[in-house]
N, C-alpha and C positions, 0 to 999 in steps of 0.2 A: 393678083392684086397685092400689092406692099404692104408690109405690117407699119403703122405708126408710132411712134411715141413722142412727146413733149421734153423739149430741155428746157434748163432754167430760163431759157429767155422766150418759153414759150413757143415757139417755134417745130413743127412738125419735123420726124426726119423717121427713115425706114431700113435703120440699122439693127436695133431691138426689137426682142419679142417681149410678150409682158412678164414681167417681172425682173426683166433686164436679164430675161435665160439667153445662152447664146452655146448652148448644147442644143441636137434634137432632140425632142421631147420619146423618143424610143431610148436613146440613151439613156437618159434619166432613169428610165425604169428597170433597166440592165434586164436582169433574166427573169423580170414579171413579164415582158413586155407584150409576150405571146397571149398572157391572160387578160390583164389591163387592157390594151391596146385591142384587143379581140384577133391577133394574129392568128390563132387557131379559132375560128369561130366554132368548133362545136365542142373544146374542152371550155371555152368562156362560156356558151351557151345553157349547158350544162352545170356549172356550176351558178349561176345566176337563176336557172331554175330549180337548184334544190335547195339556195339558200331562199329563197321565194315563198318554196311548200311548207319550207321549215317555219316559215315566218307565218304563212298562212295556217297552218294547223294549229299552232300554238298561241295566236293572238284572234285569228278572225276567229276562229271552229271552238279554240279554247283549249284543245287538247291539252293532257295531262302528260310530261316525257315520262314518267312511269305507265301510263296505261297504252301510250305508245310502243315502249320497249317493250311490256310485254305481248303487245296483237301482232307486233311483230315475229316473236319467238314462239309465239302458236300461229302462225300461219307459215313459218319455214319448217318445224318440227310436223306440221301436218303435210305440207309438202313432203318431205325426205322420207315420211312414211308411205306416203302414197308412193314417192315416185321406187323406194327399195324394194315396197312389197308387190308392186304391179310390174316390177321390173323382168321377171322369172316370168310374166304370163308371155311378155311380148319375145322373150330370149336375149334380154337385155341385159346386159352388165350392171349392179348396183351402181350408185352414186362412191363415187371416193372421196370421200373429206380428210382432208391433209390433218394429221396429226399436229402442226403450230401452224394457228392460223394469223396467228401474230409472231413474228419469230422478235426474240430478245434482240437482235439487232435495230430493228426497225424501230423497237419501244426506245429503246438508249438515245436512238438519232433523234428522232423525235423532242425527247427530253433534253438532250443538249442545248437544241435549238431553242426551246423553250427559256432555258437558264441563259443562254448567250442574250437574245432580246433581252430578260427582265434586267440580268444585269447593264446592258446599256443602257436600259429606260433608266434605269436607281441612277447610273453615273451622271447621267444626262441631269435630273434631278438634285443629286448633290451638285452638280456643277452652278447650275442654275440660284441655288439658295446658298450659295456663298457672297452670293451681290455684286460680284465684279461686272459684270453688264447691267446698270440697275434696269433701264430700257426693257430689256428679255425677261426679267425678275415681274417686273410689273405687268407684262404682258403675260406671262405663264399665270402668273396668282389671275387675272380677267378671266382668263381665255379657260380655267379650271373649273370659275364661278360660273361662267356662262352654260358650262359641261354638266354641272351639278344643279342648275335654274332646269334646263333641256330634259337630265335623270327626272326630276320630279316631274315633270308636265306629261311624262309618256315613260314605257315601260322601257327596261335597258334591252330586250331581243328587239322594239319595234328601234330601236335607236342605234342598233348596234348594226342591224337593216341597212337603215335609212345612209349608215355610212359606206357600208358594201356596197350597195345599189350606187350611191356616188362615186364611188373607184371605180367601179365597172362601166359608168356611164360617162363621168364626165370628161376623161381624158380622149377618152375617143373620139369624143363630138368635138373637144377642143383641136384635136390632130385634125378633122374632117374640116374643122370651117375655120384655121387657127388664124389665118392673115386677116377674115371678116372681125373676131372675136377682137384681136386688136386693135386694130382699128379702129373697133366703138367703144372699146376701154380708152384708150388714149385721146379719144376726140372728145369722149364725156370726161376725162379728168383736164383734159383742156378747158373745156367750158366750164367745169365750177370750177376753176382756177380766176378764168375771166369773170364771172360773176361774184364770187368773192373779191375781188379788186374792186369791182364798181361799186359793192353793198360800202367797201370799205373805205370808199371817198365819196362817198354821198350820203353815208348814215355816219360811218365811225368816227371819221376824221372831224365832224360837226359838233361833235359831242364835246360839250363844255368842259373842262378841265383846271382843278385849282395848280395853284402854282408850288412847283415842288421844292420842298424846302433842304437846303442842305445841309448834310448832316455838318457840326461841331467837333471836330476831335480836340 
């Protein structure tokens, strides 16, 4: 089935995808694609169920991440003791715990990555609040308030959620039925296209108007 979209003269055609992409939507996502996309369904499955528990513990249950971290580090510490000291009954080898179980490599990378994102976010941000696009400027200041209306109404883990659960859901289902999802975007921005014309010669254009005076230089 063809994907649609509407030109200026109204008119269907099934050259566009929505938003006027015309990469594949796997492209787009370069080397997420596997997680996003659910390529590897059980490293995506996986991590949607632990951001899930995380969210569930702490908002439905209430958990405390202190009282967690620690039932945590008494229930492995009572492990490692059970399993070192019951280990010699069966003629078992003790547990080995690696000496760096974070090695300073792995933190560095980590943190890099961390500093490379903020500072494009800060760039992005100065770019934006210089004004040269006022367009973008006026959308960023909305689109922040909206962000900040959203913060108060619910807590930032159930929102922070609520947007995971969206990257993990909604591109896929859009890959899965992308030609359908078109096709009722572009035939409903058709129709209030058409119906705005008709409000707008049968309400607007009736609408009394004094006569406009010109200016004097």
């Amino acid at each position: 089935m063809p994907s649609y979209y509407y030109t200026s003269d109204d008119e269907p055609s099934s050259t566009r995808s929505l938003f006027g992409r015309r990469r594949p939507l796997h492209d787009i996502f370069g080397g997420r694609k596997d997680i996003v996309l659910w390529r590897n369904k059980q490293l995506s499955g996986g991590i949607l169920g632990v951001v899930t528990l995380i969210w569930f513990l702490f908002e439905v249950v209430e958990y405390h991440f202190l009282t967690l971290l620690c039932h945590i580090s008494i229930a492995s510490m009572l492990l490692l003791f059970i399993w070192s000291n019951g280990a010699a009954l069966f003629n078992k080898a003790p547990p080995k715990i690696p000496e760096m179980i974070l090695s300073e490599r792995a933190f560095k990378d980590v943190a890099l990555i961390i500093h490379a994102k903020l500072n494009r976010f800060l760039s992005f941000l100065h770019d934006i609040s210089r004004g040269k696009d006022l367009k973008l400027f006026l959308l960023t200041l909305v689109s922040l308030w909206m962000v900040s209306v959203l913060g108060s109404c619910c807590s930032s883990l159930s929102l922070l959620y609520f947007g995971i659960l969206c990257i993990m859901t909604i591109p896929v289902l859009y890959e899965k039925y992308e030609s359908d999802v078109d096709r009722i975007v572009y035939k409903g921005s058709y129709d209030l296209k058409r119906m705005y014309s008709t409000f707008d010669q049968k309400v607007l254009n009736k609408i009394p108007r004094g006569p406009v005076k010109e200016k004097k230089f």
